[in-house]
Structure formats: C-alpha cells, structure tokens
C-alpha positions in Angstrom: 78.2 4.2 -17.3 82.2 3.4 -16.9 83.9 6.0 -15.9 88.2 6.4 -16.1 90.6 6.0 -13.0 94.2 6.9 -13.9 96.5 5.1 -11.8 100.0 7.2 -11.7 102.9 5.3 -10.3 105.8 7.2 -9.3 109.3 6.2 -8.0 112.3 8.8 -8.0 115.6 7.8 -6.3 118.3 9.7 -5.9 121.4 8.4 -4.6 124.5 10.3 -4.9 128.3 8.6 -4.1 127.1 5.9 -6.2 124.8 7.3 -3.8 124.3 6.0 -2.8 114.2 -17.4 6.3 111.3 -18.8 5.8 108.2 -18.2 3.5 109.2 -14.5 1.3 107.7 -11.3 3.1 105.1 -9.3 1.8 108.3 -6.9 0.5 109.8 -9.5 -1.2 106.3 -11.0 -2.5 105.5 -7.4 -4.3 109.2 -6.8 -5.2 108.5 -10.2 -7.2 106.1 -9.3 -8.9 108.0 -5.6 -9.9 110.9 -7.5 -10.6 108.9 -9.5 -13.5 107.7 -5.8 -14.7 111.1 -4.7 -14.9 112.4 -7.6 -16.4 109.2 -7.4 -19.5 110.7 -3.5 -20.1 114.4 -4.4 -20.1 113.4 -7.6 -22.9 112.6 -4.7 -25.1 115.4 -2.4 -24.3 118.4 -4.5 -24.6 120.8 -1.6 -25.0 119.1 1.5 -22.9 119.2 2.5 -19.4 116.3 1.1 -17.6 115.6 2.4 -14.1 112.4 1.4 -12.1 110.7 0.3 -8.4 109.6 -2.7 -8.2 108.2 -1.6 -4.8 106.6 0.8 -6.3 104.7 -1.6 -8.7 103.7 -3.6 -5.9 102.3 -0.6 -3.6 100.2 1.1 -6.4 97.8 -1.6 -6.8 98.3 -2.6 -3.1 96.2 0.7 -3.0 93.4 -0.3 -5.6 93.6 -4.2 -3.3 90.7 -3.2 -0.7 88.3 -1.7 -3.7 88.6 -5.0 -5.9 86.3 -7.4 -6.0 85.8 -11.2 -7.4 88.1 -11.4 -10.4 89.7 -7.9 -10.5 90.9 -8.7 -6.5 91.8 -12.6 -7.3 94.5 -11.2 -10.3 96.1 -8.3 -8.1 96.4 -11.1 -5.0 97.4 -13.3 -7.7 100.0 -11.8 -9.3 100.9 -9.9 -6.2 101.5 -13.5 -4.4 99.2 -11.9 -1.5 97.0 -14.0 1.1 93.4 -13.7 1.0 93.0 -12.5 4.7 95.8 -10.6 6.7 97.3 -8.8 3.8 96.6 -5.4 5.0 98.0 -6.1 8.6 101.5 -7.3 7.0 101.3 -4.6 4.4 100.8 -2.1 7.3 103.8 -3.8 8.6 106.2 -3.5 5.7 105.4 0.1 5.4 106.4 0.7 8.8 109.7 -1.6 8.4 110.3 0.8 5.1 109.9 4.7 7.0 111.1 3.5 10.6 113.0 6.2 11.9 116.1 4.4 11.5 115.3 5.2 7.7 114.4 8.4 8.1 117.2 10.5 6.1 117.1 7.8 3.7 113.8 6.6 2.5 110.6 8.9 1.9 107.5 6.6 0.4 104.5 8.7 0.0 100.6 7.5 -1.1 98.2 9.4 -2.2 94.6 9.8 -4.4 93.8 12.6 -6.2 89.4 12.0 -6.5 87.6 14.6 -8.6 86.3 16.8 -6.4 82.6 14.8 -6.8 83.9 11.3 -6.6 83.0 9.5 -3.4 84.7 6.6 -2.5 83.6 4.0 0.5 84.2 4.5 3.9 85.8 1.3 4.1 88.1 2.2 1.4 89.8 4.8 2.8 89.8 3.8 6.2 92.0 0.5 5.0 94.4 2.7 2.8 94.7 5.4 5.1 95.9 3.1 8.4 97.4 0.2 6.2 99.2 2.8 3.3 99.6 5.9 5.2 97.8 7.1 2.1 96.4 10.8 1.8 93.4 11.7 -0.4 93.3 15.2 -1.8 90.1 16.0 -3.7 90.6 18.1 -7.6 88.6 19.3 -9.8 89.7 18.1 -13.4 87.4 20.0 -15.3 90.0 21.7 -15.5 93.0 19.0 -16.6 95.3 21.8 -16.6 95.2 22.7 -13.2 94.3 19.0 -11.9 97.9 18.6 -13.7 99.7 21.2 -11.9 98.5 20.1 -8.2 99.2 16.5 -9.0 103.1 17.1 -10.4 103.8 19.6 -7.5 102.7 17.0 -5.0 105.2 14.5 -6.8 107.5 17.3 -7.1 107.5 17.7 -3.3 107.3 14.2 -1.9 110.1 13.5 -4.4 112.2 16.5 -3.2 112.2 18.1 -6.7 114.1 15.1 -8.4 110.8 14.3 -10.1 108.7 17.6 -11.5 106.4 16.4 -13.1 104.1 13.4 -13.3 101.3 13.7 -15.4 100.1 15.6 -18.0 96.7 17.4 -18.6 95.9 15.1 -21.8 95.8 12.2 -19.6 92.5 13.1 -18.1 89.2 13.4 -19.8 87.6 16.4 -17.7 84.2 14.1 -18.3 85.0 10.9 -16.5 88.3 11.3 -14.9 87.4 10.1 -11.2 90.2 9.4 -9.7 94.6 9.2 -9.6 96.3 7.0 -7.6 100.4 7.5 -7.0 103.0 6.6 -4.4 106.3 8.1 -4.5 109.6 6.7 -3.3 112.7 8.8 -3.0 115.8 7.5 -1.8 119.1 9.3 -0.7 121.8 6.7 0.4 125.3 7.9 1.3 128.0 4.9 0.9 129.1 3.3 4.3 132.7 3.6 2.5 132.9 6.4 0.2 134.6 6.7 -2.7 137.2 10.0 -2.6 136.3 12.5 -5.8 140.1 13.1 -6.4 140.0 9.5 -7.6 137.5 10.0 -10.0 138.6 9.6 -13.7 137.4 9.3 -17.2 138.0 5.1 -18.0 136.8 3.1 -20.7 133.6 1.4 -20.8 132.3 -1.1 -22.7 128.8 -0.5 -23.6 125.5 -2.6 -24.8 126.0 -1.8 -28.3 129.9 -2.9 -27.9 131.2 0.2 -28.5 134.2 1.4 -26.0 133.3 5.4 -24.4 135.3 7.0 -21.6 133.0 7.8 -18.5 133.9 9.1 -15.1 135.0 6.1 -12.9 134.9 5.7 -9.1 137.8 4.3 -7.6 138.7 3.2 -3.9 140.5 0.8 -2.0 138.0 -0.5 0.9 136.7 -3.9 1.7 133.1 -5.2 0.2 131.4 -8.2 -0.1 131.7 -10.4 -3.3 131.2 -13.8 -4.9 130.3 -15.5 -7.7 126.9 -17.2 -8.7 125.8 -18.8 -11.7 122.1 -19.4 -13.6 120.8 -22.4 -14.1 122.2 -22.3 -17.6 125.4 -22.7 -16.2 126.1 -18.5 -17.2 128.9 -17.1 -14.4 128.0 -13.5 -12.9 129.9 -11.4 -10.2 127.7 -9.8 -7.6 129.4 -7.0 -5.5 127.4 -5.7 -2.5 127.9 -1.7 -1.6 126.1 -1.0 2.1 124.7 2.3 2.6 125.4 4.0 6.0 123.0 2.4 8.4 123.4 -0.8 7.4 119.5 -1.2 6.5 120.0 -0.8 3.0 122.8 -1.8 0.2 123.2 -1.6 -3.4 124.0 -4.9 -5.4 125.9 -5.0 -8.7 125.4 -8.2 -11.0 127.6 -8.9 -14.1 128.6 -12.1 -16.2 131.5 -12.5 -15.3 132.6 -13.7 -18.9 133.3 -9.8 -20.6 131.8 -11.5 -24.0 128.2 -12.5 -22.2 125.7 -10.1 -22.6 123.7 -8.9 -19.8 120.3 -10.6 -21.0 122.1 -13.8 -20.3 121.5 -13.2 -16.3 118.4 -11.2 -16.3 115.4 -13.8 -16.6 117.3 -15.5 -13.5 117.0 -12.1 -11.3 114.2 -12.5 -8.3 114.2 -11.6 -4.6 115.0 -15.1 -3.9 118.0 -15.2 -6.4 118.9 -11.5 -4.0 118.8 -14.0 -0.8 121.0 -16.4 -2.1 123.7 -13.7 -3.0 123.4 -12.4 0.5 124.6 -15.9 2.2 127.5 -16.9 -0.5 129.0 -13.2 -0.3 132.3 -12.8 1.2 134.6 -10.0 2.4 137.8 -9.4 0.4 139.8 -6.5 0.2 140.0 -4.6 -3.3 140.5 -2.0 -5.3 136.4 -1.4 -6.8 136.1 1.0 -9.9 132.8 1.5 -11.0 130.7 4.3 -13.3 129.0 7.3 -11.6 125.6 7.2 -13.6 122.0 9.0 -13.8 119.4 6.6 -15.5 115.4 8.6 -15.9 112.6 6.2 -17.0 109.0 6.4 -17.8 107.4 3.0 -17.9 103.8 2.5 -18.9 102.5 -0.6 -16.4 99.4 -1.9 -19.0 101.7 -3.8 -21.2 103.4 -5.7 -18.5 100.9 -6.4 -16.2 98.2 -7.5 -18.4 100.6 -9.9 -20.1 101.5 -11.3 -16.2 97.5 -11.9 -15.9 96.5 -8.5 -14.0 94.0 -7.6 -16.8 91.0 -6.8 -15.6 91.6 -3.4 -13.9 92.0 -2.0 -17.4 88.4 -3.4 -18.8 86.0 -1.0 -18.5 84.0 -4.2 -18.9 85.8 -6.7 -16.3 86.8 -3.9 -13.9 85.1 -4.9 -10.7 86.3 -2.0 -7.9 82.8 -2.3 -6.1 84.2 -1.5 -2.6 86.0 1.2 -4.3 83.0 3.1 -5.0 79.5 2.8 -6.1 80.1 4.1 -9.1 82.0 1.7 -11.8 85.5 2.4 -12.8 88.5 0.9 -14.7 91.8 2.0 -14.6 92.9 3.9 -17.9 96.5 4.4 -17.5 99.3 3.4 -15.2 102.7 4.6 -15.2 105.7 4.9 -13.6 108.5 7.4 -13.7 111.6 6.5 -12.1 115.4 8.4 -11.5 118.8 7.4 -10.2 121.5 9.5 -9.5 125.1 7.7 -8.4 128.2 9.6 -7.8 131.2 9.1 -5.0 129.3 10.6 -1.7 125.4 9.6 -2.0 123.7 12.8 -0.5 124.8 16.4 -2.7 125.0 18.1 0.6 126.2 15.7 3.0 129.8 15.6 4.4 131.0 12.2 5.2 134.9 11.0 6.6 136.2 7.7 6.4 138.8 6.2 6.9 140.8 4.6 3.7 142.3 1.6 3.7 146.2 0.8 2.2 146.4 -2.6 0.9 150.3 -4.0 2.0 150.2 -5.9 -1.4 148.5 -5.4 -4.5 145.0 -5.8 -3.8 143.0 -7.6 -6.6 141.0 -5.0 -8.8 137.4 -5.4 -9.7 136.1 -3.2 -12.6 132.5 -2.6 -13.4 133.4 -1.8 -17.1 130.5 -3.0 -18.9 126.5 -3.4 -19.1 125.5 -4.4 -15.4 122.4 -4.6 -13.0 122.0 -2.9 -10.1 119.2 -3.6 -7.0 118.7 -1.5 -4.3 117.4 -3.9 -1.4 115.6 -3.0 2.2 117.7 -5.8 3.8 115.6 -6.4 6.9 112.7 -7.3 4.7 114.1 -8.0 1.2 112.4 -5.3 -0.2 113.3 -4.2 -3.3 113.0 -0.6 -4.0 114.8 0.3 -7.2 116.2 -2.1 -9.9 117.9 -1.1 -13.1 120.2 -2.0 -16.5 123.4 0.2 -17.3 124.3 -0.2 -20.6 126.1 3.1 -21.0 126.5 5.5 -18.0 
C-alpha cells in the first residue's frame, strides 16, 4: 500500500528599508538548483512579481536526502549537485554558516516534520536530520485535517514571525494516508548598511512589464554602493547594483538590462550563483544618487512542475518513490510547495532605529534609477548562498 507524504516548503522574508574560490559550496550547489526552479516559474510569469528561496528548494529535499534510496536518492544528489558521501557533514556546516550568531537578528531558518501521530520513521532518519538540519519532528494526528492544518500554519506562523500565517490547508491531506509534512522556514530581516531617509521618499514613474508607466513610491539617497556592468553571453548589457545589509554577511543585488527597451527575460536564463560570483569581483565603488521602488512581492509556488521537468521525478511516483530509510512503510511525496514574501522599504526592520551618516556629493553625482522590471538576489556572502530571489515587474 502507498501511502501520501506532503512536502510543504516555506520561505518568508521580510526586509524592510529595501529592507532590507574554488569548487561551489554546498550553498551555492542547492541555490543552483533553486535558482533553475525560480527561473521555470518566472518563464511563465513574464509580467508578475515572482518571489521565492532558492535555499529553501534546496533544504526541503535536503531533508527527504537520508530516506532516499537507489533512484529516488541518485535524482535529489543529482539535481542537487550533492556528493555521494560527506554531504550531511557540509550540509551541517552551511546551516551553521546560515544561523551563526553573527546572523542572529537577521536570519531565522527553521526545519521541521509534522508525522501522523502513528507514522514511525527510522532511527537513522531522524538522527541525520536532527544533527545535520537542526530539524524538529512534532507528531499530529490528521484524522482530523482541520486541526493537523491549524498546528501546522501556527508553527509557520511563528517561526516566520507572523509574516507568513498560514501554510497549508486541511484539503491537502487525506485523513487516510497522510503520513507525514515536511517544511523549513526562512525569515529574513535585513536593515540597509546605508539607509535610505523616508523624507526622500516620493511617488516616481515606473515603467512596468506590461510597458505601461505607474507612479510608485521611490527611494532616494546619496551614498556610495558598488556597481558595474556585465553582459550574457548573447552579448545583452545589464547593470548590477549591490545594497549590503548591516553586518556585512549579507547584501541584496539588483540586475537590469541596461538598454530601457530590453526586457527582463533577456538576462534571466543567464542568472546562477556563479553568474552572482562574477558580479562580486567586477563591482566597483562609485558615488551616486540610487532611486529605487519600495515593494512587497507574496508567492505561492507549487515545486512538482519544476522539479520533475529538471529530472527529480521519482519522489512524486507512488510507484518509483523509493524512501526505504525513511520508513518501512512506502511513501511518495504528494505535493510540494513553497510560499514565499518580501517586504522592502527605506529602513529594513519596522521597529528598528538606525543613524547614518549622509553623504553630500561636491558635484553632481551620477544618478542611477531602478525604473523598470528588475531582479533582485539576496546572497549569504560568506558562502554564496542564495536565500531569496525574485522579478519586479510592477512594485
């Protein structure tokens, strides 16, 4: 008999004031494979708002990894670019680089399983999750599917500090085989390094996807950020602008073709964490005057789609699902999803009081204007993780 394992992926960020080497780490390995997620959803949303976590792709089935087995493990190491042997050790490792304390205020991740309360899983299992993932497991009953819902969502609620409420929803489980749900929850709170002033805020025009021009609230300030120029291997220009979050561990990047008639799409298929790395070394400091779009982007993201056209297929086969070490009984996963929010605005953090010190250009400093569709990445520097990525079309 096959039973159902949901598989909930959540990511919430919030970042307020746009609030906000050698072979590739494990980060950026699983932020690969995210980014290739992100960049199947944005394909068929040309002109929405798109937010996700491609670390968040990568860690959900990171925590399926030690119960696969034969083809089901060979796809998610596959597609995940993981090692056959030492992956949990470096996992273990990135999560550690992720929460230090350093990141503390500014990063939350959070695993956990929700098994019915009469699922047993393997010793083994939750020993390699629970030292590797920091992953709790927090048996429900879903006999009743409303209730199983409303434990579920306010664990999400809380580990996401209410910017995510709700998760799942009781007609997601079948009270009958329903064994098992699977999230991890990111939330992210970055405050600018150099803050944008509020009283500089003002509605400016904005050229949207669908090449219509709407006035939106636009951040203004005078500071100096790093910036260059890159290009695709089709030859297409693009402007990347890096904004560093206090701390210094983590920093926003902006991408646009920098020809105003070029769509965004033209730049997208080129986006990886390797394409991030290169920006990193060709940025340089220049003094400015930045104006860019506060924005909120919310999106929910079903995973199936994208990952069994990248080759991870077999964990949603109730006849190829092999997650043996898992448990004894035989599962598949039914449905994985991700829900995902940003919040940018001048400060980062609603509460937080910052002071800086603004800069007065002697001359006219050169204005850069983020007045049209663009890509933003969040990035973990130290390890090239990347946490969120999205597509503004219309803030």
């Amino acid at each position: 008999m096959f039973v159902a394992l949901h598989v909930c992926v959540l990511l919430a960020v919030c970042s307020l004031s746009v609030w906000a080497s050698q072979s590739s780490s494990y980060g950026e390995r699983g932020s690969d494979l995210g980014l290739q997620v992100f960049l199947r959803v944005v394909q068929d949303k040309p002109q929405e708002n798109v937010v996700m976590s491609p670390h968040g792709v990568a860690s959900v089935l990171g925590m399926l990894l030690p119960g696969a087995h034969g083809n089901t493990r060979r796809q998610l190491l596959t597609g995940l670019k993981y090692k056959k042997t030492g992956t949990y050790k470096l996992l273990r490792k990135l999560h550690k680089a992720l929460t230090t304390k350093s990141n503390a205020d500014v990063v939350t991740i959070a695993n956990a399983l929700f098994p019915n309360k009469d699922f047993i899983m393997k010793e083994d299992f939750l020993t390699a999750i629970r030292e590797n993932l920091m992953c709790e497991s927090h048996a429900i009953d879903y006999s009743d599917p409303e209730k199983a819902a409303e434990t579920i969502n306010t664990w999400v609620k809380n580990s996401t500090k209410g910017q995510i409420p709700s998760l799942v929803n009781a007609g997601m489980f079948d009270p009958a085989l329903t064994r098992l749900v699977a999230v991890n929850s990111i939330y992210f709170k970055g405050l600018w390094k150099s803050r944008f002033q509020a009283q500089n805020t003002k509605p400016r025009s904005f050229t949207a996807g669908d090449g219509n021009t709407y006035k939106v609230p636009m951040m203004s300030q005078l500071s100096v950020f790093n910036i260059g120029q890159a290009s695709t291997p089709q030859g297409v220009k693009y402007s990347v602008i890096e904004l560093p979050y206090h701390g210094n561990s983590m920093s926003m990047f902006i991408a646009l073709p920098s020809e105003k008639t070029k769509p965004l799409s033209a730049i997208l298929p080129h986006i990886s964490t390797a394409t991030v790395l290169s920006w990193t070394k060709m940025l340089g400091q220049r003094r400015m005057r930045l104006l860019m779009p506060k924005f909120t982007a919310e999106e929910e993201v079903d995973l199936e789609g994208p990952l069994t056209a990248m080759g991870i297929k077999d964990i949603f086969s109730q006849n190829k699902a092999d997650f043996r070490h898992l448990s004894s009984e035989s599962v598949y996963v039914s449905k994985a999803l991700q829900k995902a929010k940003i919040e940018v605005n001048e400060d980062g953090t609603r509460a937080s009081v910052a002071t800086t010190a603004i800069l007065y250009a002697r001359s006219s400093p050169p204005l850069v204007s983020v007045d049209r569709p663009f890509l933003f990445l969040i990035r973990h520097n130290p390890t090239g993780t990347i946490l969120f990525a999205g597509q503004i079309n219309k803030p």
